[in-house]
Structure formats: structure tokens, C-alpha cells
C-alpha positions as a Markdown table, in Angstrom:
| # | Residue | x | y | z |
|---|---|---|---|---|
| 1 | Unk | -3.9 | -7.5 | -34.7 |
| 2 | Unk | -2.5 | -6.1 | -31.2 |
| 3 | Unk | -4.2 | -3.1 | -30.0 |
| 4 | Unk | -1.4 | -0.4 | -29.6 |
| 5 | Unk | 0.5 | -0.3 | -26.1 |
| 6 | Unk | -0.9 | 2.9 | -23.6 |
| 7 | Unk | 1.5 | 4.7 | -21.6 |
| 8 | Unk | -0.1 | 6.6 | -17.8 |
| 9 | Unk | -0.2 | 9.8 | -19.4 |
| 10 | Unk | -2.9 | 11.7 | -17.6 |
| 11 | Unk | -2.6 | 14.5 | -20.5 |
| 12 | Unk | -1.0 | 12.9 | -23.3 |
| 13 | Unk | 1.3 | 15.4 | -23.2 |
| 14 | Unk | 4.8 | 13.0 | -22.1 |
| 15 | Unk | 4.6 | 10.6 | -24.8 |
| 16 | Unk | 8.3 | 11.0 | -26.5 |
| 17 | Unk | 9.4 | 11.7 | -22.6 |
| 18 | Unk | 8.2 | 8.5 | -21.6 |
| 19 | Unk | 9.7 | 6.6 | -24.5 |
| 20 | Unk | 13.1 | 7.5 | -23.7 |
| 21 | Unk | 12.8 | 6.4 | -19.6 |
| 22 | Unk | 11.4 | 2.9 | -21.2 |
| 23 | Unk | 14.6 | 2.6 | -23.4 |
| 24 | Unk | 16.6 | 3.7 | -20.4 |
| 25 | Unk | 14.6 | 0.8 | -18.0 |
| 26 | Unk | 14.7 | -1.8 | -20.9 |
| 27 | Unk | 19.0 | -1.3 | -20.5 |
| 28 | Unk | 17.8 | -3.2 | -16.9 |
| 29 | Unk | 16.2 | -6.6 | -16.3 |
| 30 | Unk | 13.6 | -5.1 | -15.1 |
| 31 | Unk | 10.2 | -6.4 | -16.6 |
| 32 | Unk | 7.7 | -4.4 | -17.8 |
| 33 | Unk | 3.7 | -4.7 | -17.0 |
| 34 | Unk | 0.3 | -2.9 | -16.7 |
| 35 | Unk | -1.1 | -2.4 | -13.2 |
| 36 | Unk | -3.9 | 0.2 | -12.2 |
| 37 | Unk | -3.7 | 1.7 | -15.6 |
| 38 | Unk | 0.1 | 1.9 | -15.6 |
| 39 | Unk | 3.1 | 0.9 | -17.0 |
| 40 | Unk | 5.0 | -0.7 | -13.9 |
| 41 | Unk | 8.3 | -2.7 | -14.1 |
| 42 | Unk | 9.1 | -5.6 | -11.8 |
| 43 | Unk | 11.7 | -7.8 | -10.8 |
| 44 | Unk | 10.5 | -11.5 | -10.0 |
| 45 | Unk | 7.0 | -10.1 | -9.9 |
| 46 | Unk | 7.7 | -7.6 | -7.3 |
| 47 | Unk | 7.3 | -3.7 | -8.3 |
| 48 | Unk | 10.6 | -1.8 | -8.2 |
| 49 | Unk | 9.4 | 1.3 | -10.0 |
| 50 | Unk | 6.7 | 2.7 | -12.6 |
| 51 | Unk | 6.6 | 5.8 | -14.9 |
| 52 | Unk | 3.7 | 8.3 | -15.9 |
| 53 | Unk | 2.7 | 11.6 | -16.8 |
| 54 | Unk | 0.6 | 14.0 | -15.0 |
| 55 | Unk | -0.1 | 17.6 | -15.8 |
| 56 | Unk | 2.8 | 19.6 | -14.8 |
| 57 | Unk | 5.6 | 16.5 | -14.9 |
| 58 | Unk | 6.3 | 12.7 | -15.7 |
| 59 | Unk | 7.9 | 11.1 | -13.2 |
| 60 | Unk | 9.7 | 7.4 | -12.4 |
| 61 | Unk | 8.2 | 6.5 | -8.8 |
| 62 | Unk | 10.4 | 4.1 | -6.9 |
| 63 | Unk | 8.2 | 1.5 | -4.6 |
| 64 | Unk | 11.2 | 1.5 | -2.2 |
| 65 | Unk | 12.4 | 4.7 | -3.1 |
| 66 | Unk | 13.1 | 5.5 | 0.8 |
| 67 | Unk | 15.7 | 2.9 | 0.7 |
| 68 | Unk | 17.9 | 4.7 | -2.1 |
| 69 | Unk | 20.6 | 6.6 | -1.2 |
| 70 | Unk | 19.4 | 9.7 | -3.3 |
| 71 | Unk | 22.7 | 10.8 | -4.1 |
| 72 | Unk | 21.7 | 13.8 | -5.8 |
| 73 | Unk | 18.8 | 14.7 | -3.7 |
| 74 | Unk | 15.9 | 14.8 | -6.5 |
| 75 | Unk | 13.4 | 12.2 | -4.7 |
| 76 | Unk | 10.0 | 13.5 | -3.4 |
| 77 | Unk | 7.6 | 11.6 | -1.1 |
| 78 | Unk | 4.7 | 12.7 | -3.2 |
| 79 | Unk | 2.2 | 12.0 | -0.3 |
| 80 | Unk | 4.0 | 13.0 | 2.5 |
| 81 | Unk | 2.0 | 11.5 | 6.3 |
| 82 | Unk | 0.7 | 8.4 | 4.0 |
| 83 | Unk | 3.5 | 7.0 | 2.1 |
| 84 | Unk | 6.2 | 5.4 | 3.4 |
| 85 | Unk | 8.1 | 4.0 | 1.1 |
| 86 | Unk | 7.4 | 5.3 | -2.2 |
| 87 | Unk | 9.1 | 8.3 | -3.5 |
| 88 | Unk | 9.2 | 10.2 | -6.8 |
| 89 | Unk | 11.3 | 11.1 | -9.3 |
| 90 | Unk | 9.9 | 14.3 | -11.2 |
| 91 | Unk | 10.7 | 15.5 | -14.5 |
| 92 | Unk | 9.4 | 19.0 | -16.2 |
| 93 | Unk | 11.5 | 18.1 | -19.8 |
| 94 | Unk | 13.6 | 15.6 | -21.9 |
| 95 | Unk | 16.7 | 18.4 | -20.9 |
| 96 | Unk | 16.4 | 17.0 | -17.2 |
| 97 | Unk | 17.0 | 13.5 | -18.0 |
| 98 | Unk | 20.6 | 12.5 | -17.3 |
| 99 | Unk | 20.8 | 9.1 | -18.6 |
| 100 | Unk | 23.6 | 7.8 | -16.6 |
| 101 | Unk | 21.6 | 9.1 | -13.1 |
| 102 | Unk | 18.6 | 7.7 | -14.2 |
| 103 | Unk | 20.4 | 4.3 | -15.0 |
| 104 | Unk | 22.5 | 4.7 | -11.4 |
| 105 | Unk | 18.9 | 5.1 | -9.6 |
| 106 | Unk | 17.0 | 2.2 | -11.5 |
| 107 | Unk | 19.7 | -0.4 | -10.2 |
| 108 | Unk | 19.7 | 0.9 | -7.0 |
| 109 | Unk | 16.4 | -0.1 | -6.7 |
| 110 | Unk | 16.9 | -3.4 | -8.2 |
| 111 | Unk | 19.9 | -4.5 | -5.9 |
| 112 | Unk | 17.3 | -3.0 | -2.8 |
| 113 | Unk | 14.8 | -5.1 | -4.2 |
| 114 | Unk | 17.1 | -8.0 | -4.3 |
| 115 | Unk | 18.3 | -7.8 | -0.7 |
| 116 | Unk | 14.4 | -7.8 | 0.4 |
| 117 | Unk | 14.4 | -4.7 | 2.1 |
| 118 | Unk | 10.7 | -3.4 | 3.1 |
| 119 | Unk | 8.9 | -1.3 | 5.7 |
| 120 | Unk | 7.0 | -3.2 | 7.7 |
| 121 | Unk | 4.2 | -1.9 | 8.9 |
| 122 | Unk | 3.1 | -0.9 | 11.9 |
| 123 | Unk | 1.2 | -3.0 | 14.2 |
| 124 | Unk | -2.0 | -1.2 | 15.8 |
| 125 | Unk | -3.0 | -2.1 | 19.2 |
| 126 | Unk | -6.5 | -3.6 | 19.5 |
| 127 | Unk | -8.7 | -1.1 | 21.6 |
| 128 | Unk | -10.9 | -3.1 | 23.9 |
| 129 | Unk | -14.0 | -1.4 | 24.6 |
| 130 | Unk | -14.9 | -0.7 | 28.3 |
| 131 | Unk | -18.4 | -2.7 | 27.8 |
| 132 | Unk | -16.7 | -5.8 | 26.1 |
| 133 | Unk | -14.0 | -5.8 | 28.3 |
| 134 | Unk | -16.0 | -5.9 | 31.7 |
| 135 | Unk | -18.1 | -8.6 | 29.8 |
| 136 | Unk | -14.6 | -10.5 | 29.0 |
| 137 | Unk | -13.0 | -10.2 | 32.9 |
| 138 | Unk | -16.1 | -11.7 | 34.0 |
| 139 | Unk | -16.7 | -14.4 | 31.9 |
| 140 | Unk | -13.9 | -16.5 | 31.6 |
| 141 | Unk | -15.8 | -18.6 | 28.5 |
| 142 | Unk | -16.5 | -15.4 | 26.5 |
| 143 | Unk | -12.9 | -14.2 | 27.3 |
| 144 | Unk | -11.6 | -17.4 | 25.7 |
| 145 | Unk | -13.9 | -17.5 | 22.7 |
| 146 | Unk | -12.9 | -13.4 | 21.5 |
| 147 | Unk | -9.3 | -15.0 | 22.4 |
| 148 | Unk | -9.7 | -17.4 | 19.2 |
| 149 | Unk | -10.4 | -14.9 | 16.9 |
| 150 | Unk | -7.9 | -14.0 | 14.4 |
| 151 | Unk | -6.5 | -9.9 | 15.4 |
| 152 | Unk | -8.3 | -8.5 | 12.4 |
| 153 | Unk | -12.3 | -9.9 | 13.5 |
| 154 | Unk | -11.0 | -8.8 | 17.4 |
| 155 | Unk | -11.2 | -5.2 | 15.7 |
| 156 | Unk | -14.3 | -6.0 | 14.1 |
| 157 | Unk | -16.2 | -6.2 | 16.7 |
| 158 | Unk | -13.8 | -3.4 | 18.9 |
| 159 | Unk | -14.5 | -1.3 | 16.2 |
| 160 | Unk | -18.6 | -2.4 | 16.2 |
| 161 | Unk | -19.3 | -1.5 | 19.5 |
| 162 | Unk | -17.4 | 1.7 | 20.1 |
| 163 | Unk | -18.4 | 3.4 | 16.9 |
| 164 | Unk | -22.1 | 3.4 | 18.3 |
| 165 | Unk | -22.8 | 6.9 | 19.4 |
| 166 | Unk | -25.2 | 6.3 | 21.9 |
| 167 | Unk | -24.7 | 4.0 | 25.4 |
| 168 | Unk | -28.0 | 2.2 | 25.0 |
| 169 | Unk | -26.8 | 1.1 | 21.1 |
| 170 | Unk | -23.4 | -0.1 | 22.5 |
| 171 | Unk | -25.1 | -2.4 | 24.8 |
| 172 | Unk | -27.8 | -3.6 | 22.5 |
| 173 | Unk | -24.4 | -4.2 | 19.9 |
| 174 | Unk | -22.9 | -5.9 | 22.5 |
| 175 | Unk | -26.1 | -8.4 | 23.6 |
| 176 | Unk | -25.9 | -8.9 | 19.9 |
| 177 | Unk | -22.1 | -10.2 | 19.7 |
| 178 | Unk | -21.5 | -12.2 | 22.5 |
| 179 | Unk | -23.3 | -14.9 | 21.4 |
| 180 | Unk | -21.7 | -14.7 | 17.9 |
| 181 | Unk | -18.1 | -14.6 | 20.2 |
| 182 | Unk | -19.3 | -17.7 | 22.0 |
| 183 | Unk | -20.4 | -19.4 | 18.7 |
| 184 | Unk | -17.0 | -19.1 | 17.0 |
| 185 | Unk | -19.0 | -16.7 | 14.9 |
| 186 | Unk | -16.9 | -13.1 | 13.2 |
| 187 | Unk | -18.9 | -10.2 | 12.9 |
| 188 | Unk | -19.1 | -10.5 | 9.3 |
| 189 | Unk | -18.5 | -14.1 | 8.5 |
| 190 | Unk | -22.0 | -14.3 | 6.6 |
| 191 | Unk | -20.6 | -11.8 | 4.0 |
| 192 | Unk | -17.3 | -13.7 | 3.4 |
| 193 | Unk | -16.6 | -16.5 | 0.8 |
């Protein structure tokens, strides 16, 4: 016996709402699965969009959504500063769903799937502490060894000696890294699989 399909409905309250944006999606050939709880639809196992229900609204939330045109101005960035790509598409009753819209947005978003387009994201620039970099300009092995590292344990051990508050803690942190730097060793290594 199959246990009965869930929609993301925060308050239960958008269940007939929901069912007509799924028969709207399923006129796509967009795929429909669960991820963190919700019902998301891909296309070649990337996520175009999803749909839910929270408390005031349901919405349709377009992964890409800052690449559609947005021809009739509707989508919100519903975490404006931290998204940068997703935007929603709110609804407050059946009344607001216009069928053919709804259908002109969803293959929008599959044809800006299709041609690949993405944000990419920013790269951050590797702060060098003072302390590790004097150590680094005069030791040329040291300098070499922290040149190895992949970006991502650099910052680990960046980020290790400069969130110490106190100056004798960020030299005790950096006596303890060096020779883990000249050993090949990341900070956290032990901890990884």
C-alpha cells in the first residue's frame, strides 16, 4: 500500500491551491520530486522550480527566477541580501492563478535551464594573516608547503589564526600549524573521511 503523497504546506491550508499549480506543471516536462520536505520539479535532475504553502500565501519559487524576464512584474526575491537567484512567485487565492501566465513562466524557466544559465558565485579573497604571512616571506619552504593547499584549507588555517582574540593565542596557533603546513597536513584532515 503507498503511503499518500505530502504537499509543503506549512498550514495545510493550500491543498486544492496546490493541486491545480501541479496540474498546470505536469502540462510541462518538468519532473516532479521531494527535496527538503518539498515537492520540487526538475529537468535532467536539475531544480527549475518548487511549490508550497506558508501561512499567508503558496507560492511557485523559480531556482533561476532572476533570469526570467518577469513580464508582468509579480516575482519577489524572498530573501533579499542572500539570494541571488531564486525568486518567488506569491499567491493569496485560486482567483490569482492565471493559467496561461503560470504556464508562460514555468517554460521560461525550463528553456533558462536548458541554455545553462547560472550565477556564479563569487570568489572571496584569502586574507593572509600578518603573523602567517611574515612566517611565509621568510621561509621559503613553509611558503611553498601553504602554496599546495587546496584554497578552501588556505582559509582554514587564515580563518584559525585570526579568529583568536588574543596576540599570545595567535602565536601559540600559529607554532601549532606550521608544522602541519610543512607536513602536507590541513587543519582538519583528522576529522575528514
Amino acid at each position: 500500500m503507498e503511503a499518500p503523497k505530502k504537499t509543503w504546506d506549512k498550514t495545510n491550508q493550500w491543498g486544492n491551491e496546490l493541486e491545480v499549480i501541479k496540474d498546470i506543471i505536469n502540462r510541462t516536462e518538468l519532473v516532479e520530486t521531494t527535496k527538503w520536505g518539498g515537492t520540487i520539479y526538475t529537468l535532467n535532475g536539475k531544480n527549475v522550480l518548487g511549490i508550497g504553502g506558508f501561512k499567508n500565501f503558496f507560492t511557485i519559487w523559480f531556482f533561476k527566477g532572476v533570469f526570467l524576464k518577469d513580464s508582468a512584474n509579480i516575482l519577489v526575491n524572498a530573501n533579499e541580501g542572500n539570494t541571488k537567484s531564486l525568486r518567488q512567485w506569491r499567491f493569496e487565492s485560486l482567483d490569482e492563478i492565471n493559467e496561461k501566465l503560470v504556464l508562460q513562466y514555468i517554460n521560461e524557466a525550463i528553456e533558462v535551464e536548458k541554455a545553462g544559465l547560472a550565477i556564479t558565485p563569487e570568489k572571496k579573497e584569502i586574507a593572509i594573516p600578518q603573523l602567517l604571512q611574515q612566517q611565509l616571506d621568510s621561509d621559503t619552504d613553509l611558503a611553498t608547503a601553504f602554496a599546495k593547499f587546496s584554497p578552501y584549507k588556505q582559509k582554514e588555517f587564515n580563518e584559525y589564526i585570526t579568529e583568536a582574540k588574543q596576540e599570545k593565542t595567535k602565536l601559540a596557533r600559529l607554532e601549532k600549524v606550521i608544522p602541519m603546513i610543512l607536513g602536507g597536513i590541513g587543519l582538519h584532515d583528522k576529522y575528514r573521511g
